[in-house]
N, C-alpha and C positions, 0 to 999 in steps of 0.2 A: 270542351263542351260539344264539340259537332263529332267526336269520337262516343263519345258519350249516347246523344242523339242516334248515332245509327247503330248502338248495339241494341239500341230500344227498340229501334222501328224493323230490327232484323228479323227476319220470317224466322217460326222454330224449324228446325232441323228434319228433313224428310228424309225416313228410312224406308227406301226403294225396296226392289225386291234380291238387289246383293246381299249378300250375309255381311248382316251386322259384325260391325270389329269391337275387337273382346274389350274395349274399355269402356263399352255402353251396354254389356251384359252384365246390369247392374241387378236385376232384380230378384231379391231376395227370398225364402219358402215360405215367409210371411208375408210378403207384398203380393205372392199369386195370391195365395191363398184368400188376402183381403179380392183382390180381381176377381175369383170365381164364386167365390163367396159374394159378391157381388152382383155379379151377372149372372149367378142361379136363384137372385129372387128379382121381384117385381108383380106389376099388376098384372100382366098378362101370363105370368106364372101362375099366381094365382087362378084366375082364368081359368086357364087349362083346366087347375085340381078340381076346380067345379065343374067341369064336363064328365067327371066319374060320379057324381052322385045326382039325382038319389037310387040309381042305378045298384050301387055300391052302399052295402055300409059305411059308418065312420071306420069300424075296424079294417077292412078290407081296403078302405083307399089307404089310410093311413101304412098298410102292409106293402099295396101295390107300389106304391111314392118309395117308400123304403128301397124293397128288390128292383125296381125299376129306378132309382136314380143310382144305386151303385155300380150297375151293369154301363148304365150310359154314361156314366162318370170313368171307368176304369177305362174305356175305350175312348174317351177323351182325353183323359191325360196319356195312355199309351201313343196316340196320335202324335201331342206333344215334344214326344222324344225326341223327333226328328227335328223340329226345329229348333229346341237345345240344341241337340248334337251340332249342327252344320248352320244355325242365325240365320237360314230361310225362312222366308214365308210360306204357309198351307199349300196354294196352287203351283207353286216353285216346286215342295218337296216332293210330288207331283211326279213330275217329270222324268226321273230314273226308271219309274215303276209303269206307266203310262205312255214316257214320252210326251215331244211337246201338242200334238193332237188331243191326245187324251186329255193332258193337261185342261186345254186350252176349251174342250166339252165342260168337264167338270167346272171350269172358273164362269163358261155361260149360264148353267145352273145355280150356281154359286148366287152371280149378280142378280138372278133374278129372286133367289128366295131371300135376299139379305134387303132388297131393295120393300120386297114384300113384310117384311120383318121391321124396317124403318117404318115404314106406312104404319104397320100394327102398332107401334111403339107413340109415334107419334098422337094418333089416333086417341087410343086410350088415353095419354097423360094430358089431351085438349080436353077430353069429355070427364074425365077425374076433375079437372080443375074449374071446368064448368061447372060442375055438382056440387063442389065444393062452396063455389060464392052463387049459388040457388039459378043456376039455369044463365047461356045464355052469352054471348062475346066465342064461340069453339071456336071463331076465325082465327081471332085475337090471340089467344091461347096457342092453337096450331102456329101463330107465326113466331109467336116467342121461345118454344120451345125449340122450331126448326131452328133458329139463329143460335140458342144453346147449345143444340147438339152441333153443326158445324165449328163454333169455336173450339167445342172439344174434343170433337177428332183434326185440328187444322194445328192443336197441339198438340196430339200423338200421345201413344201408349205411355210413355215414360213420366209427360206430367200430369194425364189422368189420374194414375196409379197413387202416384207420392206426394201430389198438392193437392187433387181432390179426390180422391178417395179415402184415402189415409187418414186426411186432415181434417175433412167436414163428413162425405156423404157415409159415409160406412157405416158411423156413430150416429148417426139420425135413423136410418133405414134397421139397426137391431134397437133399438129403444123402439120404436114403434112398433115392430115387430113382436117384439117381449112384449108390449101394453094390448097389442091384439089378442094375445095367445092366452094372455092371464084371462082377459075380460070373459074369451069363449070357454074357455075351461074352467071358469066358478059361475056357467050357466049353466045346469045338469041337461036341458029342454036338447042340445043340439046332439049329444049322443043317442036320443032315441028314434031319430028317425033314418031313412032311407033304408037298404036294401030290398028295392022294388023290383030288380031284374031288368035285363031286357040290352045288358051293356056285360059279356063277358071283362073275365077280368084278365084275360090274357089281351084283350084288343086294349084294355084300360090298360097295363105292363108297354103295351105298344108306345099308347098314350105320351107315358113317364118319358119313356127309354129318347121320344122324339126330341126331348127339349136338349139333353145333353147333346145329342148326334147331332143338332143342327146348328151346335156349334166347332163341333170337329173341323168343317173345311176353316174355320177363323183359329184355331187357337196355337197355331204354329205362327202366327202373327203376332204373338204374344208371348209364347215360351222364347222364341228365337231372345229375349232379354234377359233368359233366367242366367243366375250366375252358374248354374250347379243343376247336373242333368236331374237328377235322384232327387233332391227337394223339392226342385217344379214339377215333378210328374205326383209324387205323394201332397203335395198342397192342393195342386189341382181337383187329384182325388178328395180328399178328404171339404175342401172349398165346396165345392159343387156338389159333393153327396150332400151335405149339413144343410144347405141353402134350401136345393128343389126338394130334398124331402120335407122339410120346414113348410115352404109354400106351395107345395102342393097337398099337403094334408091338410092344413091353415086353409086354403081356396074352399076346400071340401068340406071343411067344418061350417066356413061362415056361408055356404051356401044354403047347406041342412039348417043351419041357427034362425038365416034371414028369409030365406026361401025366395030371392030375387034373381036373377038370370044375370044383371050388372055387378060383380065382387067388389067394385069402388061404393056402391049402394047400400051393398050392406056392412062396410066400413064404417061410414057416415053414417051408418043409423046407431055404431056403439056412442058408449059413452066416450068422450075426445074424441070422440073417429076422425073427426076432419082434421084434427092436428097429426093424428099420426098417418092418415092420407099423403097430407102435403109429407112429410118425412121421406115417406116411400116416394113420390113425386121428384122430391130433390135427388133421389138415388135412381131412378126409372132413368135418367138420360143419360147415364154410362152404358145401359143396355145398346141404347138406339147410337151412342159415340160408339161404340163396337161395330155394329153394322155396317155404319155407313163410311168407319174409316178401313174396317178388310173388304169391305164391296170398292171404295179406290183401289188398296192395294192387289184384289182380286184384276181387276182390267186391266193394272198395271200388269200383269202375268203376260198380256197377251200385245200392250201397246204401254211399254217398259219409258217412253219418252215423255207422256204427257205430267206435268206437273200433279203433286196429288192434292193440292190444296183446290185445283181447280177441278179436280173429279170427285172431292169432297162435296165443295159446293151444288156441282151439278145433282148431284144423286141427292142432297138434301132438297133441293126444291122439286125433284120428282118424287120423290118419297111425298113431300107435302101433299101434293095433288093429288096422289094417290090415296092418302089419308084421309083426305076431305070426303070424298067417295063410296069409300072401303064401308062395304057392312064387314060387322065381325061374325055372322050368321056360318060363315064357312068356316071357322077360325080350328074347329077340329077338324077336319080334312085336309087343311093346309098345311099340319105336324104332321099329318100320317102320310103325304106326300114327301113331305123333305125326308122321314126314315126313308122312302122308299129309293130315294134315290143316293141317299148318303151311307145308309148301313152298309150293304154290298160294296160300294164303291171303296170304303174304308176297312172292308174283310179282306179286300184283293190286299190292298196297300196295305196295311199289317202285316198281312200273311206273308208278301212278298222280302217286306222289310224285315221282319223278325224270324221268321221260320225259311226262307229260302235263302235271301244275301244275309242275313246275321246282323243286319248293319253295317256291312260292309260297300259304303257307298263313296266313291270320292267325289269331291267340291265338286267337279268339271262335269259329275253325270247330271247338275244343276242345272249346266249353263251351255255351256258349247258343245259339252260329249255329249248330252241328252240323245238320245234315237229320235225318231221323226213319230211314230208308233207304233205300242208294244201290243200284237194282236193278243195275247194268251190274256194281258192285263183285261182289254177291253171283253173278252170273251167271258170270265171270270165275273165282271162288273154284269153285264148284262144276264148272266144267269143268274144274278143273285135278287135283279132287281124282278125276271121274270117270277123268279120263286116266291120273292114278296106278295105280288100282284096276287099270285095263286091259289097262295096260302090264305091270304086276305079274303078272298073271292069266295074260296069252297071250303075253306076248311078255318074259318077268322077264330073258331074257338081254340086253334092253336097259337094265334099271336103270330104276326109274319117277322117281328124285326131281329128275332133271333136265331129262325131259319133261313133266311135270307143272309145274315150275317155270316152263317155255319157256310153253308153251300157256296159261298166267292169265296171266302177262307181256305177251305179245303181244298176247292178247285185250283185255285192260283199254287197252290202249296204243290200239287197233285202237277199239275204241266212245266208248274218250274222244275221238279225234280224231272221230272223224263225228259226235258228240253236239257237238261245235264249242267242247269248254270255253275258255274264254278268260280265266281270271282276274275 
């Protein structure tokens, strides 16, 4: 009995930022796949796709959500490779290509936008569920939901995945979904409006391209369990395009339909909307268990000893407070900032990884070989983010996240060959 008793009260198993050993790289091309698929829809997905209209046609968002979630999906799951291949985590894989400085920059930004992305997450699913029962307790709601999401990142990727995803939230969140989609699309009223101007549609492509890329520094925290390099990087893809084109066309319709600024609002005003609200509701907290469990593993990059259940904790009650706070007024500047600082950063690290070492990285340049830092990386990174700014600034009807992308890619490609790397 008292054997019994302490395998109950045993903490779940914390996967640091060592590489995972192969008998816990269990997850299957249909388990990412439920993951990304996952974590490319929600409310604040939605959200987004209503900051291109009525700026945008219905056609044109629907176009832009398309080419901009394959583009930012492809370089997500490319990302991915790396922690297949080697069971590190994102700010880990890091380190060959950067070194541990570099590393250790990117995992500061890291925490601060993933901490800003709990807040966001949080935020919304208090005032959703505010709406929902007519106004009113958003304390209440914000405290229940933080204690949610900490449970579920304090059990870790593996039993999100396969006890709640799998099992309940995945199959709520597309039944709702389908009952939204149906209801807007046998209402003719929402395809006739918008394209009023005034919102190129390459700054819109920017838009799209942000949701995927700003989970790139996370998702080597979660490939690192795939069993099989080739199916988590094609689940991935296909995951993530299906979801944020879905909801971000979906944001864009019921905005033109309801013509409200809140997309929880105009939910609730279809017929069942508050049922298939709450649906998405119960699937919105694996967004924010994401966050707030690679922003641990993120600080762990940098102070590898603190427990992560206790930097779980921490980061959910600063996230709340910050929640409480938080207008969503800036909430489109806040994605065009995280491409700006993650696009490039992940052109170098691509570029570096696939076009100059081939993949040719061993375990050790993780850990102890790691260099202190690699200037050509960092030099590459900051051109690519100056090029952003640039492009953004004078020239935004080019869309900055794919020129910025281009220009650290080549660059890094360009100083690794005349630096003569050679394995």
């Amino acid at each position: 009995m008292s054997e019994l008793r302490e395998r109950r009260i045993r903490s779940p198993p914390e996967w640091g930022i060592e590489p995972v050993p192969e008998k816990v790289k269990i997850l299957r091309g249909i388990d990412l796949f439920v993951l990304w698929s996952s974590l490319g829809v929600g409310i604040l997905v939605l959200q987004a796709g209503a900051l291109m209209v009525p700026a945008l046609t219905i056609d044109q968002a629907i176009l832009v959500s398309f080419i901009g979630s394959i583009a930012g999906s492809t370089l997500l799951a490319a990302a991915g490779v790396i922690g297949a291949r080697h069971g590190v985590p994102t700010m880990v894989s890091l380190r060959p290509i950067f070194g541990f400085t570099g590393s250790y920059i990117a995992t500061i930004l890291n925490v601060i936008q993933l901490v800003g992305w709990t807040a966001f997450e949080l935020k919304v699913m208090a005032d959703a569920s505010s709406l929902i029962l007519g106004g009113g307790y958003e304390l209440a709601w914000l405290a229940l939901f933080t204690i949610i999401v900490t449970l579920l990142a304090i059990g870790g990727p593996l039993t999100v995945v396969r006890q709640w995803l799998e099992k309940f939230a995945i199959w709520f969140v597309y039944a709702s979904t389908a009952w939204i989609t149906y209801i807007v699309i046998t209402t003719p009223e929402w395809a006739t409006f918008g394209g009023e101007g005034g919102l190129p549609w390459t700054l819109a492509l920017d838009l799209v391209i942000a949701m995927p890329i700003s989970w790139m520094p996370l998702v080597s925290d979660y490939s690192r369990f795939s069993s099989k390099t080739k199916s988590g990087f094609l689940s991935t893809l296909l995951g993530y395009t299906l979801a944020n084109t879905w909801f971000y066309s979906l944001g864009a319709a019921l905005a033109l339909m309801s013509g409200q600024e809140f997309v929880a609002a105009s939910i609730l005003s279809l017929y069942f909307g508050w049922i298939a609200l709450l649906f998405i509701l119960v699937d919105e907290t694996d967004n924010a268990f994401a966050d707030v469990y690679s922003c641990a593993l993120s600080i762990q990059n940098v102070f590898p000893r603190i427990k992560q259940w206790k930097l779980i904790v921490l980061i959910s009650l600063v996230s709340a407070v910050l929640a409480y706070f938080l207008p969503l007024s800036q909430y489109e500047w806040f994605l065009l900032l995280i491409g700006a600082s993650f696009v490039p950063l992940f052109g170098a690290m691509l570029s570096e990884y696939f076009l100059v070492r081939r993949g040719r990285i061993d375990i050790r340049e993780f850990y102890e070989g790691a260099p202190r830092i690699v200037p050509r990386s960092i030099v590459s990174w900051i051109a690519g983010l100056l090029t952003y700014f640039a492009v953004a600034t004078y020239a935004p009807d080019l869309g900055a996240s794919l020129p910025s992308f281009l220009m650290s890619a080549l660059l890094q490609y360009l100083l690794g060959r005349w630096q003569g790397w050679s394995g």
